[in-house]
SEMARNU-895752 format. One line per field, with one value per residue (C-alpha): x, y, z; residue in three letters; residue number from 1. Coordinates in Angstrom, 3 decimals, padded with zeros to 6 digits. Layout:
<nodes>
px: (X:...)
py: (Y:...)
pz: (Z:...)
residuo: (ALA:...)
num: (NUM:...)
</nodes>
This chain:
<nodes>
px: (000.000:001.417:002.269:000.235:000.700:001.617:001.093:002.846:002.462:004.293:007.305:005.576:002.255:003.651:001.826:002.106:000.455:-000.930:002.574:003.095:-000.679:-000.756:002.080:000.271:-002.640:000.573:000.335:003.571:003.618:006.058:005.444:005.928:007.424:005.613:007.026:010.212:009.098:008.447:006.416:002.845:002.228:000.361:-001.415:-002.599:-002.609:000.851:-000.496:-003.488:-004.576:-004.150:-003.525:-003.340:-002.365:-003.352:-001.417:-001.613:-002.682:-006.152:-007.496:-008.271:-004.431:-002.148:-000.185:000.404:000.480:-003.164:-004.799:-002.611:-003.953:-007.320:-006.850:-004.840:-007.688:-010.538:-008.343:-008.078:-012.108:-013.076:-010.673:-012.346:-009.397:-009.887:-008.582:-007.750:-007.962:-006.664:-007.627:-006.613:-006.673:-010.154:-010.929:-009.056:-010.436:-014.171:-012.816:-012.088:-015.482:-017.742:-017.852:-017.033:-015.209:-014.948:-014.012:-015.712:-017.611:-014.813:-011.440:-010.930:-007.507:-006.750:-008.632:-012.474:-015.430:-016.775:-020.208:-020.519:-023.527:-026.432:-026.064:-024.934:-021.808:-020.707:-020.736:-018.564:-015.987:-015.568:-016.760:-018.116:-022.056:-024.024:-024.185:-020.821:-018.057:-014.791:-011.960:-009.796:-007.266:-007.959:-006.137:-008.461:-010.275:-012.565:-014.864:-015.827:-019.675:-020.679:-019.576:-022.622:-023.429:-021.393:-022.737:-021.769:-019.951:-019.509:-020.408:-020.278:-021.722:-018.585:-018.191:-021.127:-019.163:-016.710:-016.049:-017.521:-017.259:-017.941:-019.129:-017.863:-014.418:-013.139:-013.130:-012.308:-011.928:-011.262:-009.502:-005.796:-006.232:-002.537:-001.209:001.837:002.599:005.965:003.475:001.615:004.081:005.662:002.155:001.986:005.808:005.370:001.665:001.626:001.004:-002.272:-003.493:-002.643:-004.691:-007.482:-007.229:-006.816:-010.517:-012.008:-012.341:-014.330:-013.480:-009.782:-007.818:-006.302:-002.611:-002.600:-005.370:-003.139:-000.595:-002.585:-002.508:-001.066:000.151:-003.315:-005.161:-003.085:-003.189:-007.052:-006.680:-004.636:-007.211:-009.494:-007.875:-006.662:-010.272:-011.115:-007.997:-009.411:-011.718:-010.200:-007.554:-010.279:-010.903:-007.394:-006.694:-004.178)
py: (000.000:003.377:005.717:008.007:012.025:013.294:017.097:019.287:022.992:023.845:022.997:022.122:020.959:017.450:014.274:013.476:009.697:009.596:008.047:005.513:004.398:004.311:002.326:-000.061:-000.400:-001.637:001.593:003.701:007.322:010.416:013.417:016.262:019.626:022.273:024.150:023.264:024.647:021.258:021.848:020.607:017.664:018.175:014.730:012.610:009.684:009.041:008.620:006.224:008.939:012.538:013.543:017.302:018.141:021.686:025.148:028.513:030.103:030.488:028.518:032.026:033.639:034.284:031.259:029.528:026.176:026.674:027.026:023.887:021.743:022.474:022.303:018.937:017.614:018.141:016.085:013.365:013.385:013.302:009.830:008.666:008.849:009.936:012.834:013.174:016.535:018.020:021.322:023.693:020.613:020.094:023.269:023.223:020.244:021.346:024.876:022.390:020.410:023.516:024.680:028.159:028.742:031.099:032.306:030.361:032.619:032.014:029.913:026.469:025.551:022.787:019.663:020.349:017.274:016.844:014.519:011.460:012.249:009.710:008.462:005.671:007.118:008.365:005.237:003.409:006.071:006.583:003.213:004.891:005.004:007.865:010.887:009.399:011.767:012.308:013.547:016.025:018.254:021.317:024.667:026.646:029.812:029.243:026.690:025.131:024.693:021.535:020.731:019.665:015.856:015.929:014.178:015.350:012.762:014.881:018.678:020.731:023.383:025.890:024.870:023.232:021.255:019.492:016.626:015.849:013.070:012.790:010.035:007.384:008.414:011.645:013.392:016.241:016.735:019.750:018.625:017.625:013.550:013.398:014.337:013.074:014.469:016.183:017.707:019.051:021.191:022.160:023.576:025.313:026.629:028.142:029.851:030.757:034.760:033.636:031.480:034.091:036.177:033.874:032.795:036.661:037.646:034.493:032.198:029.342:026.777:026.958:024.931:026.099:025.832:022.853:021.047:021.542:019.044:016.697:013.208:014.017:010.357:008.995:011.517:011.495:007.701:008.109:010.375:007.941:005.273:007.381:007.868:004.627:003.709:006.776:005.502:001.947:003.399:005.497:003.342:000.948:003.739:003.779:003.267:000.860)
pz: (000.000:-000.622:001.959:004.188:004.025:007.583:007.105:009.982:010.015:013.011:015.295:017.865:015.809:015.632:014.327:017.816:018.716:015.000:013.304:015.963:015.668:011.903:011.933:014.652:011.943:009.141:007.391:006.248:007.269:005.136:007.141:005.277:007.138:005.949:008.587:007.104:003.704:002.320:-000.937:-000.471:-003.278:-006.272:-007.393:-003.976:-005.936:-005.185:-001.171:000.100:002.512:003.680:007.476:008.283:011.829:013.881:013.543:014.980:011.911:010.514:007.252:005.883:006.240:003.525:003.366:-000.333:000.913:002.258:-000.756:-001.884:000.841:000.429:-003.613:-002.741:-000.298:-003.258:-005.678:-003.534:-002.114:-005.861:-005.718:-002.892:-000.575:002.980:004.586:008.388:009.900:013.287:014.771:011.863:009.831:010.526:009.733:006.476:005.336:006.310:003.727:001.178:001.050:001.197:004.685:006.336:009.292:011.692:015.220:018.111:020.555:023.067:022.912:024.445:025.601:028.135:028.898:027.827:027.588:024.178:024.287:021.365:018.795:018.658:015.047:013.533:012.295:015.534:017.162:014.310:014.198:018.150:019.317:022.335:023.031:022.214:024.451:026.052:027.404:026.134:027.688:024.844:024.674:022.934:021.507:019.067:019.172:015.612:014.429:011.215:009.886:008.763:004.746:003.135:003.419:006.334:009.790:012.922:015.552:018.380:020.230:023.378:024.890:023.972:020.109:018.915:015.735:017.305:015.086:011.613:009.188:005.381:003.527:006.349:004.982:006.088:009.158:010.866:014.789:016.455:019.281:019.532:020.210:019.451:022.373:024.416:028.029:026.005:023.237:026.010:027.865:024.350:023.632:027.170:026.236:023.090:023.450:027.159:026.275:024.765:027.355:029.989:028.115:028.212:031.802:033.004:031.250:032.908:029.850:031.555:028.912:029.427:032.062:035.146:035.554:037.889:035.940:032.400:033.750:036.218:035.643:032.371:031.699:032.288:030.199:027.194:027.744:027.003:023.906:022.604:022.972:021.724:018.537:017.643:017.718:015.169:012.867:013.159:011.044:008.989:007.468:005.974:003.120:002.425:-001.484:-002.382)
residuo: (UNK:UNK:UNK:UNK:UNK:UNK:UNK:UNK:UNK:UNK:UNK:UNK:UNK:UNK:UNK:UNK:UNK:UNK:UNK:UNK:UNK:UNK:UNK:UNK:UNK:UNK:UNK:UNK:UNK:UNK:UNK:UNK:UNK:UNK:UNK:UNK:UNK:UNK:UNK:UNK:UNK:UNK:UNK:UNK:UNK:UNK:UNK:UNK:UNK:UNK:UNK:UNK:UNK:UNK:UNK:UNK:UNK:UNK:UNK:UNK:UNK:UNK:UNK:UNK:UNK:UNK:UNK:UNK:UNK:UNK:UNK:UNK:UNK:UNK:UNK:UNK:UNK:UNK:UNK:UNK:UNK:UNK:UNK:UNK:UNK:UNK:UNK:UNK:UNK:UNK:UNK:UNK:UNK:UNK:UNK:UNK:UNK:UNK:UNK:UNK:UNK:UNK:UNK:UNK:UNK:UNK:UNK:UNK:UNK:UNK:UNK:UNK:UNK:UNK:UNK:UNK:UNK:UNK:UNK:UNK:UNK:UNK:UNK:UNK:UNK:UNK:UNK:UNK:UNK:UNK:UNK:UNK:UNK:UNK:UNK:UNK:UNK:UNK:UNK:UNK:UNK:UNK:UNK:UNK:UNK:UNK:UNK:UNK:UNK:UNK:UNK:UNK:UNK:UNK:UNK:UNK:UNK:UNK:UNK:UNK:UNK:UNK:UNK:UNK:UNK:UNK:UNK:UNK:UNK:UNK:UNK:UNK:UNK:UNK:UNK:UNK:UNK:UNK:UNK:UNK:UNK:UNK:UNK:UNK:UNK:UNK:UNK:UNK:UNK:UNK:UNK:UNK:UNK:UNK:UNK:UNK:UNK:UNK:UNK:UNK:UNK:UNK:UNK:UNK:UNK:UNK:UNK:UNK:UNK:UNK:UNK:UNK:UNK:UNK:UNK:UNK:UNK:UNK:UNK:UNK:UNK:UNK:UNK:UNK:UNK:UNK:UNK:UNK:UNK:UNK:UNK:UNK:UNK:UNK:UNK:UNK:UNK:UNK:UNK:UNK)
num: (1:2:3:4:5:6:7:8:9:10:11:12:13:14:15:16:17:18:19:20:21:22:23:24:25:26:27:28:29:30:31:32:33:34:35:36:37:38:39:40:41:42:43:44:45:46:47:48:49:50:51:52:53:54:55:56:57:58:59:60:61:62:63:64:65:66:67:68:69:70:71:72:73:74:75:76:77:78:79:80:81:82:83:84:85:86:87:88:89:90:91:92:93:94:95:96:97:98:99:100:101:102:103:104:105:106:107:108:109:110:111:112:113:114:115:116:117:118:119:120:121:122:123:124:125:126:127:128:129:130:131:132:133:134:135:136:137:138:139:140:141:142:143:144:145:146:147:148:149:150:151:152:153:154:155:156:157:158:159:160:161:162:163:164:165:166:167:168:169:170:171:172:173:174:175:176:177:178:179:180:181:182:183:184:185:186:187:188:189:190:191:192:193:194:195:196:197:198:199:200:201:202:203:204:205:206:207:208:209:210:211:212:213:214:215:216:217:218:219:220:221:222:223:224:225:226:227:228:229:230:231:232:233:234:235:236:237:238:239:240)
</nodes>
């Protein structure tokens, strides 16, 4: 089978869990550095599937390669291949089948609950029952709309589209699943102004100091779960 696209947008916007799992599942990762000023691929057929993982930019700001991502992602949905999105990719990937997005009422940063959608697509993709609670990780301040034929797999109160899948083959999640206990305090590190910020107007849906690092080992343990289960999934649309 060919490889799988890894695309990273930042230093610290690492693939994260998602390389180790994929390779769990037998299937060969290239990440490509676009923070590295890798050039973003033209024709996705050389790949089986497309990953994009989160960034600090928005889907809307002047970068060249994303235009080519979301040009690249439309090439490879009218192939049929699926397309993983994280955070910004999510959001890019929601740009690229038809959707808008735009900035959430408030941020969420930390650990924040999303709740499982009761459909029959949420319940194959997270293998959780409907309604159920899960524990995420999350660094965002906008939110995508639903593409059209799209079926939402999970909300909150905060951000109503949380996660979103398309034709039982892509999907896009707005929380960080990929998270290690070393991603986490590189995340803390490297955007600690902005979550200052948030914590000193009384942001409600971002954590506390001491709650961003308790029982780290055991939460990110759960995101990991978590995601293997969504992958599970995922790599059955994989073209060969």
């Amino acid at each position: 089978m060919k490889l799988v696209a890894v695309f990273q947008h930042t230093e610290v916007g690492t693939p994260g869990t998602v390389v180790p799992i994929l390779h769990d599942l037998g299937v060969r990762t290239q990440v490509i550095h676009v923070d590295q000023g890798e050039p973003v691929p033209e024709n996705p057929e050389v790949f089986s599937g497309l990953v994009l993982m989160g960034g600090y930019m928005g889907v809307y700001d002047p970068f060249p390669w994303i235009n080519q991502e979301i040009e690249l992602i439309r090439r490879a949905n009218e192939l049929g291949m699926p397309v993983a999105g994280h955070c910004l990719g999510s959001q890019i990937l929601a740009v690229a089948l038809g959707a808008k997005v735009e900035k959430n009422h408030r941020a969420e940063i930390g650990w924040q609950s999303i709740q499982t959608e009761n459909c029959l697509f949420s319940d194959a993709w997270w293998q959780r029952k409907p309604g159920e609670e899960l524990l995420t990780f999350q660094w965002h301040s906008d939110t995508f709309s639903l593409p059209p034929g799209a079926v939402r797999i999970a909300t909150n109160h905060t951000c109503e589209n949380q996660a979103f899948v398309v034709n039982d083959l892509h999907i896009g999640m707005q929380s960080h699943f990929e998270m290690t206990p070393a991603l986490v305090e590189a995340y803390v590190a490297k955007n600690g102004a902005f979550l200052k910020r948030e914590r000193e107007v009384g942001n409600p849906s971002v954590s506390s100091e001491n709650e961003m690092f308790s029982n780290i080992s055991e939460r990110t343990a759960g995101l990991t779960e978590v995601l293997r289960s969504v992958y599970r999934r995922w790599v059955q649309g994989l073209k060969n």
